[in-house]
MOPAC internal coordinates of N, CA, C and O (Angstrom, degrees):
PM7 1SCF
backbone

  N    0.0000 0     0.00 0     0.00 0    0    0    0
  C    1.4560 1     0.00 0     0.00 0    1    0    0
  C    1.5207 1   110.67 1     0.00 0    2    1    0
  O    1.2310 1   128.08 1  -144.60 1    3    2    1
  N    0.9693 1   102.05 1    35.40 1    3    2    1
  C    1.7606 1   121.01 1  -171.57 1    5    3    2
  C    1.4205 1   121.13 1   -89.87 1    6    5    3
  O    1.2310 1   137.42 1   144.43 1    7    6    5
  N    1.1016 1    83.86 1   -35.57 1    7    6    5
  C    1.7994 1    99.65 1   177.12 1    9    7    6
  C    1.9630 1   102.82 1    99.55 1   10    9    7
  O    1.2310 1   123.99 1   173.66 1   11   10    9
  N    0.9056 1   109.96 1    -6.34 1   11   10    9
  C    1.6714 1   124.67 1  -154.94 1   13   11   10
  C    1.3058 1    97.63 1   -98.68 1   14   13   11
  O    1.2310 1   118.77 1    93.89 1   15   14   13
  N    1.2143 1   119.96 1   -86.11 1   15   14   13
  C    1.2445 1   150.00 1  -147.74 1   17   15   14
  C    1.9839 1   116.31 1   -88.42 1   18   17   15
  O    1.2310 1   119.98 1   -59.60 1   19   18   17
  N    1.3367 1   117.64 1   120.40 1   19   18   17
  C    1.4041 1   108.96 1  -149.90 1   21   19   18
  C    1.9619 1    84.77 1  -130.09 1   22   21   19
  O    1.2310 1   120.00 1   -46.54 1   23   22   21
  N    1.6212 1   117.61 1   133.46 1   23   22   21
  C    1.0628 1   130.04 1   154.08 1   25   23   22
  C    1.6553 1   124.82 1   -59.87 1   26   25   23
  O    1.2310 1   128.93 1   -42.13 1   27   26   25
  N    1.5324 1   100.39 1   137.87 1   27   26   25
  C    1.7222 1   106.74 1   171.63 1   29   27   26
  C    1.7293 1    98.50 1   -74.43 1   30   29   27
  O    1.2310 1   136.78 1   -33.69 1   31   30   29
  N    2.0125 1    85.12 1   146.31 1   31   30   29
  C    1.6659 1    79.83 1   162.44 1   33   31   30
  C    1.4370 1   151.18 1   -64.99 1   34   33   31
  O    1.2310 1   130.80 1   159.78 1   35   34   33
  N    1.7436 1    96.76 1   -20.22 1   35   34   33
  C    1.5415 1   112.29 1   163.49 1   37   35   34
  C    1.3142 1   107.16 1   -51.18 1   38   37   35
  O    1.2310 1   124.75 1   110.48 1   39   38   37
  N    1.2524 1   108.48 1   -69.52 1   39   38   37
  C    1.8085 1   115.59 1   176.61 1   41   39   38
  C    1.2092 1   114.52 1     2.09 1   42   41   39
  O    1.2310 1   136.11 1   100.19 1   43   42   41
  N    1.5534 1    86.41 1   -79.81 1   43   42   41
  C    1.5575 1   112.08 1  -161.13 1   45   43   42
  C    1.4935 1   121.86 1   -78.73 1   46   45   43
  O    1.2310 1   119.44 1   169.30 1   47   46   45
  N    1.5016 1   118.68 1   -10.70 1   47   46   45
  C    1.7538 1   126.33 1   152.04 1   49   47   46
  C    1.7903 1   103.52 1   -68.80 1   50   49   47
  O    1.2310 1   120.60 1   129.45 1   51   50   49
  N    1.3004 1   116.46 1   -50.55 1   51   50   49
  C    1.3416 1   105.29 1  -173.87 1   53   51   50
  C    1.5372 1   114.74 1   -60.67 1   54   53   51
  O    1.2310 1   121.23 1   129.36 1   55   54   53
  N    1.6072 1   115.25 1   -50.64 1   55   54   53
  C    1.5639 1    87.32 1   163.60 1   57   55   54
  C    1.4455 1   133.04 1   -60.83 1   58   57   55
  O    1.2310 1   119.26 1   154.60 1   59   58   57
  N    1.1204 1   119.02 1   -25.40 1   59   58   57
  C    1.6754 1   121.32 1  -178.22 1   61   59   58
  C    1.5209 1    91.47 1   -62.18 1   62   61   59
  O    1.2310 1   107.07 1   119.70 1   63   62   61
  N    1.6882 1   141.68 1   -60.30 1   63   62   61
  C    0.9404 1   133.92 1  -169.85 1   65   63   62
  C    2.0510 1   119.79 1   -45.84 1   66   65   63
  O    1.2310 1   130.06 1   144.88 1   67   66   65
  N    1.4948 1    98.20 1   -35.12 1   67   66   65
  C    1.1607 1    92.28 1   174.57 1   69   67   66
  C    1.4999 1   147.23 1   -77.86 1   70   69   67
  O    1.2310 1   136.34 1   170.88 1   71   70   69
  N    2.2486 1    85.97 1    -9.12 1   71   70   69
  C    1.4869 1   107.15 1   178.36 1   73   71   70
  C    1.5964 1   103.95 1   -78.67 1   74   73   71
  O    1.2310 1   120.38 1   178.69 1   75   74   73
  N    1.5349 1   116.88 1    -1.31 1   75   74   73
  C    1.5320 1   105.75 1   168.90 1   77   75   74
  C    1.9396 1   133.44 1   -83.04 1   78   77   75
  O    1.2310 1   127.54 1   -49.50 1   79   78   77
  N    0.9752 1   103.10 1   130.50 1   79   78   77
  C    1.7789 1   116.59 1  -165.55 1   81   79   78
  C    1.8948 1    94.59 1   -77.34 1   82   81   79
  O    1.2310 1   132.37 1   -18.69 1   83   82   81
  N    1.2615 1    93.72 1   161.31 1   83   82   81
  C    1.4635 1   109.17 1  -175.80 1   85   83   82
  C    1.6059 1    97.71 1  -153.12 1   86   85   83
  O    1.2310 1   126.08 1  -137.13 1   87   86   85
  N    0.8616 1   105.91 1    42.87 1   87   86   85
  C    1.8457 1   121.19 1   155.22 1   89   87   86
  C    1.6147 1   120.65 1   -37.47 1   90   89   87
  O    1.2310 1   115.59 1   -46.19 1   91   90   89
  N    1.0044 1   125.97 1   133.81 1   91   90   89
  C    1.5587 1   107.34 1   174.79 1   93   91   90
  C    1.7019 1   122.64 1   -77.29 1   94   93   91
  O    1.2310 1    98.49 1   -40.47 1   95   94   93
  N    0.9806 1   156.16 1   139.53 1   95   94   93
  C    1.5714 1   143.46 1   130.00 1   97   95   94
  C    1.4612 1   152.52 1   -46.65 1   98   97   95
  O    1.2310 1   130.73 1  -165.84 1   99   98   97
  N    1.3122 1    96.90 1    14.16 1   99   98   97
  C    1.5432 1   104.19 1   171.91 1  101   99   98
  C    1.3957 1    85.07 1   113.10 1  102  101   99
  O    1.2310 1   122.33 1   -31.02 1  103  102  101
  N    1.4644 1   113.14 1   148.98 1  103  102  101
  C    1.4867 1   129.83 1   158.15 1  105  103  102
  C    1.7795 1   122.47 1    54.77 1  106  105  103
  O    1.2310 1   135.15 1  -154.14 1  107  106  105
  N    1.7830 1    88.29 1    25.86 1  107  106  105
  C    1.0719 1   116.09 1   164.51 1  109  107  106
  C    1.9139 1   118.06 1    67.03 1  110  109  107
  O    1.2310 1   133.29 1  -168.46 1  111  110  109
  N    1.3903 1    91.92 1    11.54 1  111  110  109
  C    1.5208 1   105.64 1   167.79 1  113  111  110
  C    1.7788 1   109.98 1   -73.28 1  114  113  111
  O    1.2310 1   116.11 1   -16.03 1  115  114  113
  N    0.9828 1   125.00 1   163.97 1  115  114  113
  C    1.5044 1   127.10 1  -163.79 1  117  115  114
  C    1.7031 1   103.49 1  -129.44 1  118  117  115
  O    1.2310 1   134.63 1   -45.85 1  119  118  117
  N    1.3628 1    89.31 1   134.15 1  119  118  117
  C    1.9933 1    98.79 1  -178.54 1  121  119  118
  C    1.5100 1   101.14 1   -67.45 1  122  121  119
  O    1.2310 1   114.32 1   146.42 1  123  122  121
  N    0.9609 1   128.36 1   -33.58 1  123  122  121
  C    1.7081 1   110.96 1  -173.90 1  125  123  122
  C    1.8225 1    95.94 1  -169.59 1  126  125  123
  O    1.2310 1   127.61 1     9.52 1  127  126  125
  N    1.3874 1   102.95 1  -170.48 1  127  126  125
  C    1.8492 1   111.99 1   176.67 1  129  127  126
  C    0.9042 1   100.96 1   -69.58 1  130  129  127
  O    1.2310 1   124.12 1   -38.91 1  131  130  129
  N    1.5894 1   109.69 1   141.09 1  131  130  129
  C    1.4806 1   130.18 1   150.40 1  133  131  130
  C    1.4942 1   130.58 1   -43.08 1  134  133  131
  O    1.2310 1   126.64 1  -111.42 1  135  134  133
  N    1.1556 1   104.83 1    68.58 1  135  134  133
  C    1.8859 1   110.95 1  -168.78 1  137  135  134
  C    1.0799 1   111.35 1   -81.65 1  138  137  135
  O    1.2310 1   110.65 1   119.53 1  139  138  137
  N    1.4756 1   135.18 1   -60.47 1  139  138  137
  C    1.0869 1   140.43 1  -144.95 1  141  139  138
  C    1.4359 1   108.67 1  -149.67 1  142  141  139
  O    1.2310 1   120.25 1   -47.90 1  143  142  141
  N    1.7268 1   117.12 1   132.10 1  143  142  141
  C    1.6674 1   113.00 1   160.51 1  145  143  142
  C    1.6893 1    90.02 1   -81.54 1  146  145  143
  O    1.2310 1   131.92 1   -27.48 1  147  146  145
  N    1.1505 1    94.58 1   152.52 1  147  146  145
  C    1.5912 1   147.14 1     6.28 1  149  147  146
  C    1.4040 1   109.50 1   -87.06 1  150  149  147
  O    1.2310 1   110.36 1   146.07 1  151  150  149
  N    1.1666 1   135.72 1   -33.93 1  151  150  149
  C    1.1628 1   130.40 1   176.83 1  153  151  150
  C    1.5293 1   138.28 1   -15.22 1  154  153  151
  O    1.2310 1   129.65 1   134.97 1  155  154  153
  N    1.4078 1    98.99 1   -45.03 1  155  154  153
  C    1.1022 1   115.75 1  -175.53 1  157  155  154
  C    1.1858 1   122.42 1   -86.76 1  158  157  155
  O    1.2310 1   118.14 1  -171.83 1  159  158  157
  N    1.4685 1   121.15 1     8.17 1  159  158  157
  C    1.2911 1   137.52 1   177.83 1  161  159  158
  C    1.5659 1   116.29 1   -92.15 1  162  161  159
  O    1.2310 1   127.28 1   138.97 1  163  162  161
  N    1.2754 1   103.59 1   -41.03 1  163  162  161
  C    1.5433 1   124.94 1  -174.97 1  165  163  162
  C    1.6372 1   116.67 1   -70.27 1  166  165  163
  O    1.2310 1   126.68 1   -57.35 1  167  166  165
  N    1.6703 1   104.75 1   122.65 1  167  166  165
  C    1.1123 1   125.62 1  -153.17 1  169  167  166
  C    2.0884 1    95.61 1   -83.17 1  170  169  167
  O    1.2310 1   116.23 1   175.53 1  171  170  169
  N    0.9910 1   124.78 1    -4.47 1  171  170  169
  C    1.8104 1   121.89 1   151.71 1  173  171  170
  C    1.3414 1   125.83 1  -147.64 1  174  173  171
  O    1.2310 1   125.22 1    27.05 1  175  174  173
  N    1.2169 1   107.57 1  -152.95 1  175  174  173
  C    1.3423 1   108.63 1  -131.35 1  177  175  174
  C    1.6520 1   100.53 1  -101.11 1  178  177  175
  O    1.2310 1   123.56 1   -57.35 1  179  178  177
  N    1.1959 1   110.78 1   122.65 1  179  178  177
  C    1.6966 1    97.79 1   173.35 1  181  179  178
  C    1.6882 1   131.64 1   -52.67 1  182  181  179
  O    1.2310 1   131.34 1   -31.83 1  183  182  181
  N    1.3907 1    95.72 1   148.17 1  183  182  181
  C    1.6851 1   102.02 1  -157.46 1  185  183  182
  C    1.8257 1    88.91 1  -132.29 1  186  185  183
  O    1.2310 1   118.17 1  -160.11 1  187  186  185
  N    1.0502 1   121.10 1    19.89 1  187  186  185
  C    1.5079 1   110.08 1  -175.77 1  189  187  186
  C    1.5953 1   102.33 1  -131.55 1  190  189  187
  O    1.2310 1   112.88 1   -53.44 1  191  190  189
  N    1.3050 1   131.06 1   126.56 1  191  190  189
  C    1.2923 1   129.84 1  -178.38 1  193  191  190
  C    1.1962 1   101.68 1  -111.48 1  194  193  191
  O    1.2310 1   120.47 1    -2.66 1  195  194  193
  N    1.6616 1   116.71 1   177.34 1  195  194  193
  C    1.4725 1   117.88 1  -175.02 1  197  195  194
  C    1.7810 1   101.81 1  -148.18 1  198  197  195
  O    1.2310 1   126.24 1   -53.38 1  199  198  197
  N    1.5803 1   105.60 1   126.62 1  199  198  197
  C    1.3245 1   118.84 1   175.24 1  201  199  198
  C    1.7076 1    90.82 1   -95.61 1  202  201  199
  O    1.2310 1   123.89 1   -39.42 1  203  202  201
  N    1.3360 1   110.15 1   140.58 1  203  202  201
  C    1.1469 1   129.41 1   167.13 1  205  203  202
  C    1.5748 1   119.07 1  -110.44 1  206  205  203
  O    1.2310 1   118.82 1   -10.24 1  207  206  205
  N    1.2236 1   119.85 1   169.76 1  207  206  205
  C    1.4124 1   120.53 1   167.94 1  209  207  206
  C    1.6389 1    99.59 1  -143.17 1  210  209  207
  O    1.2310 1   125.55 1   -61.04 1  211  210  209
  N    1.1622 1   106.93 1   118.96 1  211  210  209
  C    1.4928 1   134.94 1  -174.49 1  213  211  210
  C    1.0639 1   113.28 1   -85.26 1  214  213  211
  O    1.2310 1   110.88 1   -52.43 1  215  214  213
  N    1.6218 1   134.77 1   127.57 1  215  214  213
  C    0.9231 1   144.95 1  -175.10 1  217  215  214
  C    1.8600 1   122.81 1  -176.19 1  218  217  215
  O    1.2310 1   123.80 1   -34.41 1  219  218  217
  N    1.4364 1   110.31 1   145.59 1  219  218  217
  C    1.5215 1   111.70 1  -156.02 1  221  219  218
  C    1.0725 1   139.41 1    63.53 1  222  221  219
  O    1.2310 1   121.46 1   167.57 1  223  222  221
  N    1.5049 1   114.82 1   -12.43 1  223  222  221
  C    1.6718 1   120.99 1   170.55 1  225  223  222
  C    1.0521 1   146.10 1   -68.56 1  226  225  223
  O    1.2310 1   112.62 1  -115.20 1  227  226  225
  N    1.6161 1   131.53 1    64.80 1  227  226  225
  C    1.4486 1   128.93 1  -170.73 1  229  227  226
  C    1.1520 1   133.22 1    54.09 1  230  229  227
  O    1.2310 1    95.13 1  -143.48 1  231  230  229
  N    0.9767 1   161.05 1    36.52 1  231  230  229
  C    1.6995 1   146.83 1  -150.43 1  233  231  230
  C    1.2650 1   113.14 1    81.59 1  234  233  231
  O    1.2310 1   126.12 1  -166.01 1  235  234  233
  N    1.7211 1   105.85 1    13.99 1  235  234  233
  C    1.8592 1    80.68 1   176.99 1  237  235  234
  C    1.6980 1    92.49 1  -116.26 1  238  237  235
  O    1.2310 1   136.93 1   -30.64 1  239  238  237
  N    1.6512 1    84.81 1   149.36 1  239  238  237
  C    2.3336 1    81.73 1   178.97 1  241  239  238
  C    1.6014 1    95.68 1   -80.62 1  242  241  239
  O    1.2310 1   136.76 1   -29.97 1  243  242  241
  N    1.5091 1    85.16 1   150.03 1  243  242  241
  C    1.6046 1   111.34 1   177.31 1  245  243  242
  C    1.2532 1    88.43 1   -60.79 1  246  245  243
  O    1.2310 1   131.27 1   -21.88 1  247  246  245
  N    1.7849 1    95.85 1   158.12 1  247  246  245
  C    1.3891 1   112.48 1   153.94 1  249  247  246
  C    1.6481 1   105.58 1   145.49 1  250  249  247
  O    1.2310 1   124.61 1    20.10 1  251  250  249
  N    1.5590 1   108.75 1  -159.90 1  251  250  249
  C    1.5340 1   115.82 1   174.35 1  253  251  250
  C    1.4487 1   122.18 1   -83.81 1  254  253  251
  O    1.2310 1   117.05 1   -42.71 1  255  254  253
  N    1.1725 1   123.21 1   137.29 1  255  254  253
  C    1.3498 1   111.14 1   152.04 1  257  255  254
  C    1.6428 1   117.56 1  -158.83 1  258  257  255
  O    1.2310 1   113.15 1    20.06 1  259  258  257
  N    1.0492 1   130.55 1  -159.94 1  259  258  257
  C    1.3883 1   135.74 1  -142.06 1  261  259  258
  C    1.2814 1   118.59 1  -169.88 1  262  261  259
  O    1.2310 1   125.81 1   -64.96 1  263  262  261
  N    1.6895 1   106.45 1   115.04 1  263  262  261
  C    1.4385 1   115.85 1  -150.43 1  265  263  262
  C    1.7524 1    94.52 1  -130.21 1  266  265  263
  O    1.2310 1   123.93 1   -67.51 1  267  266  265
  N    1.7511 1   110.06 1   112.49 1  267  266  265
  C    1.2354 1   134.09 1  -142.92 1  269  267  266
  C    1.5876 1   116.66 1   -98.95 1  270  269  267
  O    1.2310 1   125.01 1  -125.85 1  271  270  269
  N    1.7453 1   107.98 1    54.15 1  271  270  269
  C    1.2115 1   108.55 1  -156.46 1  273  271  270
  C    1.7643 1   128.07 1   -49.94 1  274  273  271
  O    1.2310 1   127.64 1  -167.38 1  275  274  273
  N    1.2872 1   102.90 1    12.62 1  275  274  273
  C    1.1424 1   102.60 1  -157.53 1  277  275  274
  C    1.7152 1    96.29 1  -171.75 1  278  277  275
  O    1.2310 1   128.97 1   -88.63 1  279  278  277
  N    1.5439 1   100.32 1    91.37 1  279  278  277
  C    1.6836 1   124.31 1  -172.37 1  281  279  278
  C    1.1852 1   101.29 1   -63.07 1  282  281  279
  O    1.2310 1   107.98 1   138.69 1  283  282  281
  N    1.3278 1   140.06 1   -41.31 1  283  282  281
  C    1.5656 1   134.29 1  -177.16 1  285  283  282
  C    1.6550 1   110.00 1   -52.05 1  286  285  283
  O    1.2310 1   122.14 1   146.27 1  287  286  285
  N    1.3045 1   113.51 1   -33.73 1  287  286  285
  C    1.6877 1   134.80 1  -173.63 1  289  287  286
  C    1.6771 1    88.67 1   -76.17 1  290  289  287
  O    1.2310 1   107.72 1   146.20 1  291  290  289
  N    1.5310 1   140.53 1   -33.80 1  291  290  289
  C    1.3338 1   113.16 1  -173.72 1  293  291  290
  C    1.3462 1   135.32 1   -51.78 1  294  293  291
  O    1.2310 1   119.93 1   142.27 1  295  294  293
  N    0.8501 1   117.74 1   -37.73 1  295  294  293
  C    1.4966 1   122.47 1   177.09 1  297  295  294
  C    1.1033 1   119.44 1   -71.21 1  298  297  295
  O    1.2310 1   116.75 1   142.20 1  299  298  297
  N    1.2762 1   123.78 1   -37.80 1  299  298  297
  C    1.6230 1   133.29 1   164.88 1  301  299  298
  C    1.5735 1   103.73 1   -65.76 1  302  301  299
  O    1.2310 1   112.90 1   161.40 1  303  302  301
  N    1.0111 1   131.02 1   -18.60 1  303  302  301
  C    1.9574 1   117.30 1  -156.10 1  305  303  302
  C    2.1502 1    74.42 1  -111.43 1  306  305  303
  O    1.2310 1   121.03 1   111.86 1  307  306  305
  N    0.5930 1   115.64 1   -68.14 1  307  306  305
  C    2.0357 1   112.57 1   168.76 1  309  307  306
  C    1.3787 1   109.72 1    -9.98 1  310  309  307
  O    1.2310 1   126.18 1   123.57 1  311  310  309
  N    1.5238 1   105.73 1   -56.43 1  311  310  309
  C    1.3275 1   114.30 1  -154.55 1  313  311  310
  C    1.8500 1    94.49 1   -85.38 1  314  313  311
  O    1.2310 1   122.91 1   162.05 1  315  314  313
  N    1.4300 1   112.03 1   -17.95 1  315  314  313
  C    1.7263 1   101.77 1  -174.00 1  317  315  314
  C    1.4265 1   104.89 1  -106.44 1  318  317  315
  O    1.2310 1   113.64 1  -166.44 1  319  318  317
  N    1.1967 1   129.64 1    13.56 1  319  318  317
  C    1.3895 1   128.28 1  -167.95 1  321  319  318
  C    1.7281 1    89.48 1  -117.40 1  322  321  319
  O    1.2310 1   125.25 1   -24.34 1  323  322  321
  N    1.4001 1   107.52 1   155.66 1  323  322  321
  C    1.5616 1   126.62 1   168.57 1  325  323  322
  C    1.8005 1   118.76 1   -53.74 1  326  325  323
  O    1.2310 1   130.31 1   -56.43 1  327  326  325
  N    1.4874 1    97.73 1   123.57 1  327  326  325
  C    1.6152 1    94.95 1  -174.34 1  329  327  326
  C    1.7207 1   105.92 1   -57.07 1  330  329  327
  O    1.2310 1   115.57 1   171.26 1  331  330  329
  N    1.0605 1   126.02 1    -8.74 1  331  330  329
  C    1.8059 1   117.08 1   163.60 1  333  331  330
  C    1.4129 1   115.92 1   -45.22 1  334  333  331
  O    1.2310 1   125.16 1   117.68 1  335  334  333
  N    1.8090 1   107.69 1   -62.32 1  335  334  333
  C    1.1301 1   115.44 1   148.50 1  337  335  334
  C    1.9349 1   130.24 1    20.91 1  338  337  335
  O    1.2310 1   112.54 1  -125.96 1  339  338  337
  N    1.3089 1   131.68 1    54.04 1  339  338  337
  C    1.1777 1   115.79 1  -146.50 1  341  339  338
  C    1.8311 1   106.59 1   -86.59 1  342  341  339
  O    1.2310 1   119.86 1  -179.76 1  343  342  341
  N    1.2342 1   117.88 1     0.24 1  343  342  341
  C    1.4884 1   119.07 1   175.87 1  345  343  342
  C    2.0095 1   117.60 1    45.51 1  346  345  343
  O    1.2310 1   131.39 1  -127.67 1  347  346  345
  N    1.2833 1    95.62 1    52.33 1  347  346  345
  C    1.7891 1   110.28 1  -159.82 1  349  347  346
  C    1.5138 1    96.57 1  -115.90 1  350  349  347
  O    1.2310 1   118.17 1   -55.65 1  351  350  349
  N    0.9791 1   121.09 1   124.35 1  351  350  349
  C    1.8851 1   131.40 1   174.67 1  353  351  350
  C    1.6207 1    97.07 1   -76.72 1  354  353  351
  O    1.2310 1   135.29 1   -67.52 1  355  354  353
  N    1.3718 1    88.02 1   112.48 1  355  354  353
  C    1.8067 1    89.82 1  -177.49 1  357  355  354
  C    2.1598 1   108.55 1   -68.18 1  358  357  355
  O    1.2310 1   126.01 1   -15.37 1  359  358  357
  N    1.1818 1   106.06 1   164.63 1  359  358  357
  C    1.2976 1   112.42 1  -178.72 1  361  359  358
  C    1.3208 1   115.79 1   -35.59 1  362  361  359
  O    1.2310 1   120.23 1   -36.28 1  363  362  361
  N    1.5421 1   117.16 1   143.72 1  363  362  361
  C    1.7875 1   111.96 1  -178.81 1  365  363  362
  C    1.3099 1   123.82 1    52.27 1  366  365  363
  O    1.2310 1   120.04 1  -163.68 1  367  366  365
  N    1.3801 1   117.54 1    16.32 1  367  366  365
  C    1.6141 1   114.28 1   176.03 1  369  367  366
  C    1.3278 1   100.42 1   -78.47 1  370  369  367
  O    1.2310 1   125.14 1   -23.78 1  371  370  369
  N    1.4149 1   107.73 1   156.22 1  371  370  369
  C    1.5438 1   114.07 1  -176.70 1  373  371  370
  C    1.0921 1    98.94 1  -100.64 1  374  373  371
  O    1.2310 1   115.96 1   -28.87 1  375  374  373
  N    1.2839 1   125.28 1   151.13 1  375  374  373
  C    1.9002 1   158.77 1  -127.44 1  377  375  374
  C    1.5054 1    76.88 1   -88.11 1  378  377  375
  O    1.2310 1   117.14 1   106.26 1  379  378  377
  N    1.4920 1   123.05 1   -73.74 1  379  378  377
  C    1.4520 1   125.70 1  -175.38 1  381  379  378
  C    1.3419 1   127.15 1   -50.99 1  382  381  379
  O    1.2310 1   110.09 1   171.33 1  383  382  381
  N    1.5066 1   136.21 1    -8.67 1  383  382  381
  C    1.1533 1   146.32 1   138.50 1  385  383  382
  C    1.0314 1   133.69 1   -48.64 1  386  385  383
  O    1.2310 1   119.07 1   -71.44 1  387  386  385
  N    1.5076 1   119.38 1   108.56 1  387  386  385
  C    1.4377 1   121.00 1   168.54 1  389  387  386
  C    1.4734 1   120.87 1   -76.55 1  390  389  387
  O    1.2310 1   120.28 1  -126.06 1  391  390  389
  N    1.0953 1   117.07 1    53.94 1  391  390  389
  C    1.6179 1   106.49 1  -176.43 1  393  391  390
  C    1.4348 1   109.60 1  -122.55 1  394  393  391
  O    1.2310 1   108.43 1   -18.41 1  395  394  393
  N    1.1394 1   139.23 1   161.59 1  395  394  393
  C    1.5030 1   157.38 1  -142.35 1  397  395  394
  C    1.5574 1   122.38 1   171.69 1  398  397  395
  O    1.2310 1   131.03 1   -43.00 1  399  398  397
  N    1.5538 1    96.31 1   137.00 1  399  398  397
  C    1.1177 1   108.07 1  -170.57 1  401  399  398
  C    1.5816 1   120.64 1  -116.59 1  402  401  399
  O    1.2310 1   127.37 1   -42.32 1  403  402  401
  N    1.7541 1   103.42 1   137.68 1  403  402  401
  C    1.4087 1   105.47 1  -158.25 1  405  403  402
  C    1.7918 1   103.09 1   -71.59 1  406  405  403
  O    1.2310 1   120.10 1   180.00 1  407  406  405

């Protein structure tokens, strides 16, 4: 927050990867990979998503976007967000990333 200093895009997918939960769903099936404690401790399913605002990172364009901790919620969070909204996996995102850019 320096104004100086700018993150790689790998970087900055690997932390987004770690803000994802792996909660279980009942009957001991699992919401996603085991990435990260705490996550992986927690007996359901994440219900909290995170809009970001992007900025300084290597090749990625500034701006908003929206990282979908919890894929069952896509279609519902689509349907409450503004049809501008373009729901587009910015460049080099990894397949296993739910994130999107407005």
């Amino acid at each position: 927050m320096d104004g100086v200093h700018v993150m790689k895009r790998e970087t900055f997918y690997q932390i987004l990867l770690h803000c994802l939960p792996s909660g279980s769903r009942g009957g001991g099936e699992k919401q996603g990979k085991q990435l990260a404690l705490p996550f992986r401790v927690l007996p359901w399913d994440s219900e909290v998503h995170a809009v970001i605002f992007v900025h300084r990172v290597v090749g990625f364009p500034k701006g908003v976007y929206f990282l979908v901790r919890n894929e069952d919620h896509f279609h519902d969070l689509k349907q409450a967000t503004r049809s501008e909204f373009e729901w587009v996996k910015p460049e080099g995102c990894p397949a296993d990333l739910p994130f999107y850019a407005y």
